[in-house]
C-alpha positions as CSV (number, residue, x, y, z in Angstrom):
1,X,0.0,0.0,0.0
2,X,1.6,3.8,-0.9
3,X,2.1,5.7,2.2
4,X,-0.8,8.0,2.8
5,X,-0.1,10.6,5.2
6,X,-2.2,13.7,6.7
7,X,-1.8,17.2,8.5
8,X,-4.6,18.1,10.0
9,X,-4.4,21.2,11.7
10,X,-7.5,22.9,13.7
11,X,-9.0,26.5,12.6
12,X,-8.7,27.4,16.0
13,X,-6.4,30.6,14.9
14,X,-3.3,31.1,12.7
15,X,-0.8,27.7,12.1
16,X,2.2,28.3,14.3
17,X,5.5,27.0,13.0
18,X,5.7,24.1,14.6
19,X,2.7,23.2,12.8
20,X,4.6,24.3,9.8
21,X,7.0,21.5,10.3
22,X,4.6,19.0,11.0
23,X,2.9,19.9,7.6
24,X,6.8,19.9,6.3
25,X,7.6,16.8,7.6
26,X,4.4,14.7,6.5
27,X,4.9,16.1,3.0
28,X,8.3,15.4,3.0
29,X,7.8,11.8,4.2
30,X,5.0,11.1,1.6
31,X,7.0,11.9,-1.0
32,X,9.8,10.3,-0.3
33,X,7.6,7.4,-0.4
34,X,5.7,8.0,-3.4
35,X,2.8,8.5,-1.0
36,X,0.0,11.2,-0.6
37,X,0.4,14.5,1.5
38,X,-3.7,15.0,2.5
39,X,-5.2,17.9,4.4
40,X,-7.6,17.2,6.7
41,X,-9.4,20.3,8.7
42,X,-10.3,19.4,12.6
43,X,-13.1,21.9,13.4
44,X,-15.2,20.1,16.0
45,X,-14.4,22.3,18.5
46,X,-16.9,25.1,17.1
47,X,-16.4,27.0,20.7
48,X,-13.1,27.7,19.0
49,X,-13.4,28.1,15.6
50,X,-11.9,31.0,14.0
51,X,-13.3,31.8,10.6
52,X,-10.5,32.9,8.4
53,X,-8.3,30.6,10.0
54,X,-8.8,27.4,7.3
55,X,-8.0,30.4,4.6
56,X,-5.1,31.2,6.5
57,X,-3.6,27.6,6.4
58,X,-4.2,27.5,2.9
59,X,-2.6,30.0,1.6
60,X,0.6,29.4,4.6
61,X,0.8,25.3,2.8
62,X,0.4,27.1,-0.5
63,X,3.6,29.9,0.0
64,X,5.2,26.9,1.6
65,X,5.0,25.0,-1.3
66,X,3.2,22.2,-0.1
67,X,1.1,20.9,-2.3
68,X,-1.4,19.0,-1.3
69,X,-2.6,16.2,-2.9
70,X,-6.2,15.8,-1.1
71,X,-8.0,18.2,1.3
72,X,-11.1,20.5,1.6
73,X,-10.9,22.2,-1.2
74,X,-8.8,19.8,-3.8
75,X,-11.4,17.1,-3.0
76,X,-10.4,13.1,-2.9
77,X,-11.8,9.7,-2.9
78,X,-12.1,9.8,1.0
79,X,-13.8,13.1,1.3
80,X,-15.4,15.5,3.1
81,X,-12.0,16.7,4.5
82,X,-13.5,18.6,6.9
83,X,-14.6,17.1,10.1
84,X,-17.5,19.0,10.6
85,X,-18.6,18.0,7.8
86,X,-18.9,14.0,8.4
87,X,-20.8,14.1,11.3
88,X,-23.1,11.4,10.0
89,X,-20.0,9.2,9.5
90,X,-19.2,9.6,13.2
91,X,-22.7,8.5,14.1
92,X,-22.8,5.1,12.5
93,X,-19.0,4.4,14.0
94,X,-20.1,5.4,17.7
95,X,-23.1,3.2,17.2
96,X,-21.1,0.2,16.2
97,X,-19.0,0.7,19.4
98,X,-22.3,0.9,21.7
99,X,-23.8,-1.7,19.7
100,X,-20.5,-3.9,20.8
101,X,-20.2,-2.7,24.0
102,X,-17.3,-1.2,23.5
103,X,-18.9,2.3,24.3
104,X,-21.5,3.1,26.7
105,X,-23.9,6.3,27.7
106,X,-22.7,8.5,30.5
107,X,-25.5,11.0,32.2
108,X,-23.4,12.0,35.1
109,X,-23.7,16.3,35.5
110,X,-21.2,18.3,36.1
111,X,-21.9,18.7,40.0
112,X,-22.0,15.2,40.4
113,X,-18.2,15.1,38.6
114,X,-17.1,17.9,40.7
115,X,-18.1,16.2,43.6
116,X,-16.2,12.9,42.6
117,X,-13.2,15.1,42.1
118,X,-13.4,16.7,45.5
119,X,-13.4,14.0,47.2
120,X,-10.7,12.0,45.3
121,X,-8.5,15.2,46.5
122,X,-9.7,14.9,50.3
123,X,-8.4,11.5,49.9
124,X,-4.9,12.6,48.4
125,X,-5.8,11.5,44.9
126,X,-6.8,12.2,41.2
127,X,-10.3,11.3,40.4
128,X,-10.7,8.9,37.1
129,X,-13.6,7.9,35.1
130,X,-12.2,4.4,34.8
131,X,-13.1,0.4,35.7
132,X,-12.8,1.2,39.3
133,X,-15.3,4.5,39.7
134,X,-17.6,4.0,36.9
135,X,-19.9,1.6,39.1
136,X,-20.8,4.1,41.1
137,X,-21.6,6.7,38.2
138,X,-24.4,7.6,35.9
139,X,-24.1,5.5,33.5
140,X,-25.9,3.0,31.0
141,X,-23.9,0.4,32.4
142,X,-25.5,1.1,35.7
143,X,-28.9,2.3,34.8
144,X,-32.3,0.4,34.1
145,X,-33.7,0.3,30.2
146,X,-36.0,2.8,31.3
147,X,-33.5,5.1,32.8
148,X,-31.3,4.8,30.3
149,X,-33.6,5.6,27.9
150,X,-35.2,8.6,29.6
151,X,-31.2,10.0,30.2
152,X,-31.2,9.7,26.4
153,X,-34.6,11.5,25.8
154,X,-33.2,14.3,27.8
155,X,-30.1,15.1,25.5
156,X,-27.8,14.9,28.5
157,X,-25.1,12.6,28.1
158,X,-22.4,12.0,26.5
159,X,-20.4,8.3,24.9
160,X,-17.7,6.8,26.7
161,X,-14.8,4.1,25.6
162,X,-15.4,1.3,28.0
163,X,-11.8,0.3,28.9
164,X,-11.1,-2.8,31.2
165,X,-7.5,-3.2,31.3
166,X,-5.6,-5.0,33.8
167,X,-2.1,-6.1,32.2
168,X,0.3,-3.7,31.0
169,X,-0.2,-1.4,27.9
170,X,2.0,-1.7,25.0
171,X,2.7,0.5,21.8
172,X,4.8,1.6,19.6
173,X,6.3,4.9,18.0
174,X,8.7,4.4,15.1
175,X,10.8,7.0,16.4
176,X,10.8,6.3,20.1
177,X,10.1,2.5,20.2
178,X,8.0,0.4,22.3
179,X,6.0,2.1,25.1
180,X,4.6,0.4,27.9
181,X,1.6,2.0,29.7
182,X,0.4,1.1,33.3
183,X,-3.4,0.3,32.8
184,X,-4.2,2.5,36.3
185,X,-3.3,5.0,34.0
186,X,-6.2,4.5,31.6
187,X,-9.6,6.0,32.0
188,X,-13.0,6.0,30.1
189,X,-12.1,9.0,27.9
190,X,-15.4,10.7,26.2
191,X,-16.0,9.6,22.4
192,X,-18.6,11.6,21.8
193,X,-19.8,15.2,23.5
194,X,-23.1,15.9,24.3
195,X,-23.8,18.3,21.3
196,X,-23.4,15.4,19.4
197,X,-19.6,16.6,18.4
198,X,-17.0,13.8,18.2
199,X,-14.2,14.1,20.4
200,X,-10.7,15.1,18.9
201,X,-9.5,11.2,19.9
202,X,-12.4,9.3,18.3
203,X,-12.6,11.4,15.1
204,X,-9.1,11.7,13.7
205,X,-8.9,7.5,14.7
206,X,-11.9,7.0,12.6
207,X,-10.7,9.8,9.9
208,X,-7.1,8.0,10.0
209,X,-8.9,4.8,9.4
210,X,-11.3,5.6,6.8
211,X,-9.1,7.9,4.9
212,X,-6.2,4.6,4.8
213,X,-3.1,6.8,6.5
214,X,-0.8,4.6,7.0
215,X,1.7,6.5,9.3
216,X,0.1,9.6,11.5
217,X,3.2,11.8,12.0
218,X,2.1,14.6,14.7
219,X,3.8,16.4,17.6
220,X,4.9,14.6,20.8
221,X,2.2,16.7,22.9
222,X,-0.1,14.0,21.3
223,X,2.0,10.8,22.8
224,X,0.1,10.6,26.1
225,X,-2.8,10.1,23.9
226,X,-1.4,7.1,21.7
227,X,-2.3,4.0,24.1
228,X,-6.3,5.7,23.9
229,X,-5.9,6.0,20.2
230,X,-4.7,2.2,20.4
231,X,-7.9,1.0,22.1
232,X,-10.2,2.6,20.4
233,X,-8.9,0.9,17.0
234,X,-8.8,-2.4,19.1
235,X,-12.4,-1.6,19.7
236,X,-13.2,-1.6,16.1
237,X,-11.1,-4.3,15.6
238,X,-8.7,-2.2,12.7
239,X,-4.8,-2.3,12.8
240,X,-3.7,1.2,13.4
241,X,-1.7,2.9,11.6
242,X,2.5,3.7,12.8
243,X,3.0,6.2,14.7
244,X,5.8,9.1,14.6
245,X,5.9,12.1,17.5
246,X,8.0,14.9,16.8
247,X,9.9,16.6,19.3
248,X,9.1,20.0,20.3
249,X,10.1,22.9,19.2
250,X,11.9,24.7,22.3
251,X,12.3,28.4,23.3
252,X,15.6,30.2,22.4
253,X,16.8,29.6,25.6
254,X,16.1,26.2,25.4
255,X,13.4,25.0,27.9
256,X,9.2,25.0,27.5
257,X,7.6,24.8,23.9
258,X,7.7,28.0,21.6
259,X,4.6,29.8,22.3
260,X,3.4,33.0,20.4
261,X,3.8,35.0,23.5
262,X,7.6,34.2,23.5
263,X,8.1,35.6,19.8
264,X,6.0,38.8,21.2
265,X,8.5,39.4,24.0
266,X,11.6,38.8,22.0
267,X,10.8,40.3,18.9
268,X,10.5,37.4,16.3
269,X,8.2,35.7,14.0
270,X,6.6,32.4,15.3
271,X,3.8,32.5,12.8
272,X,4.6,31.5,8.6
273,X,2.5,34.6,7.6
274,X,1.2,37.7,9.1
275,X,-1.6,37.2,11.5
276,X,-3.8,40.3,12.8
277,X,-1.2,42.7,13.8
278,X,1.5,40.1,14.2
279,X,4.1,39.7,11.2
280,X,5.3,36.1,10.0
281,X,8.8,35.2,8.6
282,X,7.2,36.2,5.1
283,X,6.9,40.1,6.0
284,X,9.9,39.6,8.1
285,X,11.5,38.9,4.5
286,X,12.1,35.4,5.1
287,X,11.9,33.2,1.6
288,X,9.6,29.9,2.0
289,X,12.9,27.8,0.5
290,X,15.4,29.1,3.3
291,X,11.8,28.6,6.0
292,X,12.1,25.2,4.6
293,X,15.8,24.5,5.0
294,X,15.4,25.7,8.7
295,X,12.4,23.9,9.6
296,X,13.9,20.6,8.4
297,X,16.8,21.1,10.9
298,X,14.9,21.4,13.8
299,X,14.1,17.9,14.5
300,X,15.9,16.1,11.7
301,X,19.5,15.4,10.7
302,X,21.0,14.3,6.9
303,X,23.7,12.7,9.5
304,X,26.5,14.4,7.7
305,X,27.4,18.3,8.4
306,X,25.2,19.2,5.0
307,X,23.1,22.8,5.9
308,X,21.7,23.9,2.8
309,X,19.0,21.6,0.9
310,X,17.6,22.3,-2.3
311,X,13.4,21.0,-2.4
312,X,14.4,18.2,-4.1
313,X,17.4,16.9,-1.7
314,X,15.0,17.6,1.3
315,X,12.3,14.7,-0.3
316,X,15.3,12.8,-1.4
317,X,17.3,12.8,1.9
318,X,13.9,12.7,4.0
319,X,13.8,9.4,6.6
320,X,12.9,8.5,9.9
321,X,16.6,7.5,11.0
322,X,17.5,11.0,10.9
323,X,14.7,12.7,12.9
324,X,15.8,13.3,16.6
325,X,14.1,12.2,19.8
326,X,15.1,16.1,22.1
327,X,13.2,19.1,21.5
328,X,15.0,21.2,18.7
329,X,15.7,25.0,20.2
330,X,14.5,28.1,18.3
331,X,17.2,30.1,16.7
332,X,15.6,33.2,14.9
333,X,19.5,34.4,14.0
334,X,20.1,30.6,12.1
335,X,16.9,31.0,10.2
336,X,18.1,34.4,8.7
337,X,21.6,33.0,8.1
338,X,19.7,30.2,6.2
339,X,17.9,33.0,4.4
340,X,20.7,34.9,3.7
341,X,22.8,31.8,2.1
342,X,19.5,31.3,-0.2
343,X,19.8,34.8,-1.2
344,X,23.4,35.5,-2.1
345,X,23.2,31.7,-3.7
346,X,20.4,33.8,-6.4
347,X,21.4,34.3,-9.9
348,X,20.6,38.3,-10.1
349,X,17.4,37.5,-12.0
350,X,16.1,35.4,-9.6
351,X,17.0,38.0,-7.0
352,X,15.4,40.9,-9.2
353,X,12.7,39.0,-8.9
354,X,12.2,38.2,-5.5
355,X,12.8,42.1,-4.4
356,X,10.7,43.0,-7.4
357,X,7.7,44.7,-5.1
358,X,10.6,47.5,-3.9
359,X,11.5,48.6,-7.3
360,X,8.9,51.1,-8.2
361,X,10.3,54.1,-6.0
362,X,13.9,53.4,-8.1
363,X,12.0,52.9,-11.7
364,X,10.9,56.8,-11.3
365,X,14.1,57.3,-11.2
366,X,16.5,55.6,-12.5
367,X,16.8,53.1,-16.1
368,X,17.2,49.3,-16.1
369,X,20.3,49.2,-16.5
370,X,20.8,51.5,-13.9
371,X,18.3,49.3,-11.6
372,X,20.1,46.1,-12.3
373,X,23.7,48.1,-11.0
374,X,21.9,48.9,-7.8
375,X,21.0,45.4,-7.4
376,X,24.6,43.8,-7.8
377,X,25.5,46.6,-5.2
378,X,23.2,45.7,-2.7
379,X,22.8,41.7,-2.9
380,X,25.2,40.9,-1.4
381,X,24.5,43.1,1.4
382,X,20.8,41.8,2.5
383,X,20.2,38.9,4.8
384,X,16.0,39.3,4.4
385,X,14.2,40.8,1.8
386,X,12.7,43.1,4.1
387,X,16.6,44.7,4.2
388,X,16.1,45.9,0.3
389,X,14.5,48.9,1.2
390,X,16.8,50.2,3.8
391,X,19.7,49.3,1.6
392,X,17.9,50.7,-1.6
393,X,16.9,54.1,0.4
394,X,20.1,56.1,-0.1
395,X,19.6,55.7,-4.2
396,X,16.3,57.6,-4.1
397,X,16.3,59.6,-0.6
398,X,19.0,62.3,0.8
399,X,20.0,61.5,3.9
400,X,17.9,63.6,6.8
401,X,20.5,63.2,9.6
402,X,23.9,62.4,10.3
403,X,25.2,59.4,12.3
404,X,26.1,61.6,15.7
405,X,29.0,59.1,17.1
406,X,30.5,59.2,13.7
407,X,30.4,63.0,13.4
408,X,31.6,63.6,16.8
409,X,34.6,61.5,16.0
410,X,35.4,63.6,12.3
411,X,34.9,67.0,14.2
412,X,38.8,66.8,15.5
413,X,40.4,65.3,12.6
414,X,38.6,66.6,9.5
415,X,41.0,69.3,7.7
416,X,38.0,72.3,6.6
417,X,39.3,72.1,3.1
418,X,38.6,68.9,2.1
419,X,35.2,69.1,1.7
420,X,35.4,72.0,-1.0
421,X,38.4,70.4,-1.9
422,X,36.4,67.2,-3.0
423,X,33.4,68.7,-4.5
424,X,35.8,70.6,-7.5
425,X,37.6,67.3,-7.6
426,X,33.8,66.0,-8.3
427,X,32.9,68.7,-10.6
428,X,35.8,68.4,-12.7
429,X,37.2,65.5,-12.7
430,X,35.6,61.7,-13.2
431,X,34.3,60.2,-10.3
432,X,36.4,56.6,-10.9
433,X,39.7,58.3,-10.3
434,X,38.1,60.4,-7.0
435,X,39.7,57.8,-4.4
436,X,43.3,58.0,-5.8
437,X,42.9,61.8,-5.5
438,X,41.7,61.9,-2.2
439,X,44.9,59.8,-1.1
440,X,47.1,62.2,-2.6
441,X,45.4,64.7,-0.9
442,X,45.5,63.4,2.4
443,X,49.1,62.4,2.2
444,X,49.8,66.4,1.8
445,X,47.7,67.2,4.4
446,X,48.7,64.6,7.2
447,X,44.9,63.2,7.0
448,X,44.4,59.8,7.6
449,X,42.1,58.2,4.3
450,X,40.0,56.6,6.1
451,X,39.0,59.8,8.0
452,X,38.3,61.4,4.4
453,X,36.6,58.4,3.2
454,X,34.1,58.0,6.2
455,X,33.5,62.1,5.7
456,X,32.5,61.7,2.4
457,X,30.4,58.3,3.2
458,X,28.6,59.7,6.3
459,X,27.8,62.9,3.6
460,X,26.0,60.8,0.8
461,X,24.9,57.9,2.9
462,X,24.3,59.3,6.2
463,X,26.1,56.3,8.3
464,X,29.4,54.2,7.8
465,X,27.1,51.3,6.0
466,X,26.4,50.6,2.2
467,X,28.0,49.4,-0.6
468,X,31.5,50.6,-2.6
469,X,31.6,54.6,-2.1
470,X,32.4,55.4,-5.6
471,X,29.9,52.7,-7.2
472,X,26.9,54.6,-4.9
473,X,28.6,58.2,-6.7
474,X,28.5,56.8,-9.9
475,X,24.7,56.0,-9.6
476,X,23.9,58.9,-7.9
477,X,25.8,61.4,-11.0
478,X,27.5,64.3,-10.3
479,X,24.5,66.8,-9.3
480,X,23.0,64.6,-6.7
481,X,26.2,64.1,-5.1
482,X,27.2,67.5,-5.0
483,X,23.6,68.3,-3.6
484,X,24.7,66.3,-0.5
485,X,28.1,67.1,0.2
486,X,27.1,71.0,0.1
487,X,24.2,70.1,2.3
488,X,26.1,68.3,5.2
489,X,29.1,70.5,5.1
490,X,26.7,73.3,6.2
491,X,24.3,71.8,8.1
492,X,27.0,70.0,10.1
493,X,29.4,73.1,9.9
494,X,32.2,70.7,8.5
């Protein structure tokens, strides 16, 4: 059987990255195996459902380039895709488990839980809904045919798995191996809710089933829940499916999961794409190949010192031997070095291309040929391609201030000449032999060059950054960079 494999995220809000690399890592998987990447939408919790948030994964899976092969909106043979949407399915497979008696009606209320739990803490305990307590409980196990049926008349109830367990639990994870659960452990966890909503644990088991994954590959949060996921297959009598858990993905610092709250405090992206006010590694100017290239790292390893993987080496390398067991630490700084590798790796049409939503400020001014030397300039310069527009902002815009460390630091050693000096150098001379003059210059006036060069930087650019001094002159032409020497020699009295 080809490997069939699903993400199936909830619309409960935007897809945070580790989500991202689940998605990654299931797509990468099925097509290393010549298997199907499906999307599958988990939207029974309606108390949480958050309208745009399907749209939102979409179009994340989609800049990703994730394709998917079925889902919601691509359709399938195993269809609907969304869980809401199969609530009749759900119904016939919760009646085959009561019908077996694998499942059972349970009409206990809240006060009468509450209670149960109070005094399971009195006694120094955790209360369980389990083989032990449930004798005791509301229940169709304990109640009359007439009872039962007048608890179901009433609406109030909700399905239970009926576990009786006594000898040790055993399962398996691929990547972590064989688990063994103590049956004390287990309790009678709800199937079915009382507004008639599967829970999360008895749809996706019958979604996995019906859909024919044949290896669920989720977050590790979800291992607690694999022995419940075991039984309930055992109670339809299927074989489930393998199992792989990633590990988390860790704060910077290395302990607790990455929340959203932690990229709020220090300042980086934790989402793919921009959600309400909060920017994703796209706006932060993060390409989806080098968001890729990162993710894969965090929880997998090619087991040789190889960084940089093109699509096709990430599907071709792609195996469970190389995924790791520890949580994999967030490192914002690696993710933009992976970025800027990507970047500098571009031929300078791909590159034109990728900045290409910057360029209309520079085609008012400026010619293609012109454009394309400002690109080469500034390549090799940006890490993100939310950089271009600082770097592309002293070819359009004269600088409105003046670095004030730098200037503090010229004040002393800056000879009051050289600025007039350098502007008839400018005005009658050719830029391209500007740098030889100025060393002359400052060899006859005991000035050291790289005081006159940072004078003459800090006067077109405004800082000490930017690309080659007299490449920026010779884009700028002779009037504009006159414009601005003039202005900061007398606005800075230099």
């Amino acid at each position: 059987m080809p490997e069939r494999v699903r993400f199936a995220p909830s619309p409960t809000g935007p897809l945070h990255i580790g989500g991202v690399r689940t998605a990654l890592f299931n797509f990468l998987y099925a097509k290393n195996n010549k298997g199907q990447f499906i999307l599958r939408i988990e939207d029974t919790d309606q108390n949480r459902y958050v309208p745009a948030s399907e749209e939102y994964i979409y179009k994340a899976l989609n800049w990703m380039g994730l394709t998917i092969d079925e889902g919601p909106v691509e359709g399938g043979n195993f269809g609907p895709y969304r869980q809401s949407e199969r609530k009749a399915i759900y119904a016939k497979h919760i009646k085959d488990l009561l019908d077996s008696g694998a499942a059972y009606y349970a009409f206990d209320s809240q006060d009468a839980l509450q209670k149960e739990r109070e005094n399971a803490e009195k006694a120094g305990r955790v209360f369980q809904y389990d083989q032990h307590s449930r004798s005791r409980m509301s229940n169709s196990l304990n109640c009359s045919e007439k009872e039962t049926a007048a608890h179901l008349k009433s609406g109030n109830y909700v399905i239970r798995l009926k576990i009786d367990a006594h000898e040790p639990f055993v399962v398996k994870d691929l990547l972590r191996g064989v688990i063994t659960v103590d049956p004390s452990l287990l309790d009678d966890k709800i199937l079915m809710k009382s507004d008639g909503m599967p829970t999360y644990h008895f749809a996706n088991v019958v979604d996995d089933h019906l859909m024919e994954i044949t290896t669920v590959i989720r977050g590790e949060e979800w291992l607690p829940s694999l022995p419940l996921h075991n039984l309930i297959y055992q109670a339809f009598g299927w074989s489930p499916p393998e199992f792989i858990h990633l590990p988390l993905i860790l704060k910077p610092e290395g302990k607790g999961k990455l929340s959203k709250r932690d990229g709020i405090t220090g300042g980086f992206p934790v989402f793919p794409m921009q959600w309400e006010e909060l920017d994703g590694f796209k706006e932060r100017g993060v390409l989806p190949d080098a968001l890729r290239n990162y993710l894969l790292l965090l929880g997998w390893n090619s087991g040789g010192e190889q960084e940089i993987f093109s699509f096709d080496q990430m599907i071709n390398s792609f195996g469970i031997e190389g995924l790791q067991k520890g949580g994999a630490r967030f490192d914002f700084s690696k993710a933009v070095w992976m970025n800027e590798q990507y970047l500098q790796k571009m031929s300078h049409t791909e590159f034109r291309a990728a900045v290409n939503e910057s360029l209309d400020v520079l085609e008012e001014i400026y010619d293609a040929k012109t454009i394309d030397q400002i690109l080469n300039m500034i390549q090799p310069r940006v890490k993100l391609l939310s950089d271009v527009d600082k770097e592309i902002a002293l070819f359009h815009t004269d600088p409105n201030s003046y670095d004030a460390k730098t200037l503090d630091k010229l004040r002393p050693k800056l000879p009051k000449e050289f600025l007039p000096w350098c502007m008839d150098q400018i005005k009658n001379g050719q830029i391209d032999d500007l740098k030889s003059a100025i060393s002359e210059w400052g060899e006859k006036n005991n000035c050291n060059m790289g005081v006159l060069m940072q004078a003459l930087r800090l006067a077109l650019v405004g800082s000490l950054s930017g690309p080659d001094l007299i490449d920026i002159m010779n884009v700028l032409k002779k009037d504009v960079t006159l414009v601005r020497i003039d202005h900061f020699r007398i606005s800075t009295n230099l």
